[in-house]
N, C-alpha and C positions, 0 to 999 in steps of 0.2 A: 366572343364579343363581336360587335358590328359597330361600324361607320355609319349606319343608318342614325339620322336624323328628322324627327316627324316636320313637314311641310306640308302647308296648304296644299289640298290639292287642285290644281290647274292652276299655279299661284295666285288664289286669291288674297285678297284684305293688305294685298301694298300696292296694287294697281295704283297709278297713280304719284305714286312717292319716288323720291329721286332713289339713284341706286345706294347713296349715304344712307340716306331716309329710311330703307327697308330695312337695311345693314344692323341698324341704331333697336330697329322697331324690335327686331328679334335679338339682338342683343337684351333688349330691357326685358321684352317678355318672357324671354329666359330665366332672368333676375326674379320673376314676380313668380314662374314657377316651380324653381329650385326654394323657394323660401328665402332668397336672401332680399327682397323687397318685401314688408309685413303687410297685411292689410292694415290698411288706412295710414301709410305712411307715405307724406306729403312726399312727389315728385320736382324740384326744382331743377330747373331747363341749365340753369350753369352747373348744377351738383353734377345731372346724369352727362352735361357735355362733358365734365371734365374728365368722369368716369371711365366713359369711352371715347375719349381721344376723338371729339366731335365738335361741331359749331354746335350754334344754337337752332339753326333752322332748322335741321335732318330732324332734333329731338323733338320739337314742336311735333313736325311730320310722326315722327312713331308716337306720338303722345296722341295724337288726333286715330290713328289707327286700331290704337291700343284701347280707344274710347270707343270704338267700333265693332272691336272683338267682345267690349265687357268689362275687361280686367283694369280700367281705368275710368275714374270720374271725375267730371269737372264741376267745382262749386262756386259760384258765382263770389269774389272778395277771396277767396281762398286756397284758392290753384286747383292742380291737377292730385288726383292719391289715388292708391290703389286701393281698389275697390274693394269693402271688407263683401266677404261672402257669405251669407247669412243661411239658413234651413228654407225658409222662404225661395231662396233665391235655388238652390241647388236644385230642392222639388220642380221649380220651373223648369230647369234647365234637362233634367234626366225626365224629363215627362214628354219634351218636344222631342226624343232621344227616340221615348216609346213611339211617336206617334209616328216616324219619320223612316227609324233603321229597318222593322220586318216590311214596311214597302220598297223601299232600296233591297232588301235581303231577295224577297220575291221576282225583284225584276234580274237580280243577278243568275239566279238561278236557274234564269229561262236565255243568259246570254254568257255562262260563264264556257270557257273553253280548257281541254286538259291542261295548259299553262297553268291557265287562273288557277287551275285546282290545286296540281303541282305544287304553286306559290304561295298558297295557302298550307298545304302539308310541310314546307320549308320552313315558315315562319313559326308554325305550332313546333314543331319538331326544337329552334331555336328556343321558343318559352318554357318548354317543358325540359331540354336542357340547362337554362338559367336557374329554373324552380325559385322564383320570384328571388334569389339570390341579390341579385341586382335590380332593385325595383324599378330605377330609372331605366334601362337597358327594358324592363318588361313592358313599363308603359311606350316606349316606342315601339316594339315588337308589336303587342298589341293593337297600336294606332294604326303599324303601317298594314296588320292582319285588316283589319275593317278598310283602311283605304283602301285595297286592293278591292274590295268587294262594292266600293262607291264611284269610284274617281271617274267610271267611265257613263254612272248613271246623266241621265239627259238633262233632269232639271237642275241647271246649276245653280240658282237659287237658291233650293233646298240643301243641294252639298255642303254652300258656302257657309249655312246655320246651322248644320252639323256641325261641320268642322267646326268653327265659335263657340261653339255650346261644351265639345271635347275638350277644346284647350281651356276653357274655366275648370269644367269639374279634372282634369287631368292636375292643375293648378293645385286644384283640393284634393286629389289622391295621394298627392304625395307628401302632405302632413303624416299620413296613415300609414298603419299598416294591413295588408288583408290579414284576415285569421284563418287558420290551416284548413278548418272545413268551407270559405270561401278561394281560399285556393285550389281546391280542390274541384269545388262544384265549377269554379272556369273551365279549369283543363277539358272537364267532364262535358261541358255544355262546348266548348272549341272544336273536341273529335265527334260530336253527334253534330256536329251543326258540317261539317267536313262529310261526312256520310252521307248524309242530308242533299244535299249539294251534289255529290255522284248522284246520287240517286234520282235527282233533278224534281225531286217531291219542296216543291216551292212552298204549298200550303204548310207544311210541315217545319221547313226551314223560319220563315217569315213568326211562324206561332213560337218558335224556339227562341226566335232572336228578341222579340217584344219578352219573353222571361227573361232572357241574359241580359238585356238593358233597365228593365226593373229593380232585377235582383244587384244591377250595379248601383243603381240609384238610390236603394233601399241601403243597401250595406255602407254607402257614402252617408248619408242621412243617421247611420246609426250611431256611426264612427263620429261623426259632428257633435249629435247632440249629447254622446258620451263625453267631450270634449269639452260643453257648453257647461255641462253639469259640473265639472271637475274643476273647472275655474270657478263658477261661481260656490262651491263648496267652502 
């Protein structure tokens, strides 16, 4: 097991917020992606203060953040809920994913140092010991495997719409479960993408990573709308 816990990297998206404020923010967004906030269940500011041991202002403050990440929307007469995630929505979201990781992946591989590599072979070593055992534990594992390969890229911009875009669909993974031949093709696509990377063949790594964010988005997408079908059945 680990204490790791997936953050923003370079603390973005609470800039700004009191230290309650941020406290409150990742408390609730926690809530919204453990499942224990539903999509499209109405947020109200004395419910979640009372919840966590908060005013009213701090919650406002993560409500406004959490409208910033995605995972919350405001409707004019109606308040604040969480935002149902739709097919539509997911496709957008693992598509900015493709366009964005194999250039992060490329620029890494032209600055990664034995550490980063290391760091890399520690955290696969930890997934591949878990064997998705602990889903929640993998999807951190996971997260913090691709941080390490972003956090130090230049535009932070672009980081910051990564990261956003991860903690929705991460949101949506954890409805799911992978299936034994998508568990497998990760691992499989983690230690060639590790080789890759020694081997400082950037073209190669960046082409590999646009399949592994595909293939995650695809398999999100399948898992959904088998889901979609099941209810309406």
């Amino acid at each position: 097991m680990t204490d790791y816990q997936a953050k923003p990297p370079l603390g973005i998206d609470d800039a700004g917020a009191s230290e309650e404020g941020a406290s409150v923010y990742e408390l609730i967004r926690d809530d919204i992606i453990s499942g224990r906030l539903k999509a499209n269940a109405r947020l109200v500011v004395a419910d979640l203060a009372a919840r966590h041991r908060s005013s009213s202002n701090p919650v406002r403050e993560a409500l406004q953040l959490l409208r910033g990440q995605g995972f919350v929307t405001f409707v004019p007469n109606r308040g604040a809920r969480v935002r149902a995630i739709d097919q539509d929505f997911v496709r957008d979201i693992y598509e900015i994913g493709v366009a964005l990781e194999p250039r992060f992946t490329r620029w890494f591989v032209q600055m990664a140092t034995p550490a980063d590599i290391a760091g890399l072979e520690r955290l696969q070593q930890a997934m591949e010991a878990n064997d998705f055992a602990d889903p929640v534990l993998h999807s951190d594992l996971d997260t913090e495997f691709h941080t390490l390969m972003y956090e130090r890229h230049y535009n932070r911009l672009a980081t910051e719409i990564w990261w956003k875009n991860r903690e929705v669909l991460r949101a949506v993974t954890r409805s799911y479960n992978f299936t034994l031949a998508r568990r497998a093709q990760l691992m499989r696509e983690h230690r060639r993408l590790i080789e890759l990377i020694k081997q400082g063949d950037a073209d190669g790594a960046a082409a590999l990573m646009e399949q592994h964010v595909e293939g995650a988005g695809q398999h999100v997408l399948q898992q959904l709308r088998a889901s979609t079908a099941a209810w309406a059945s």
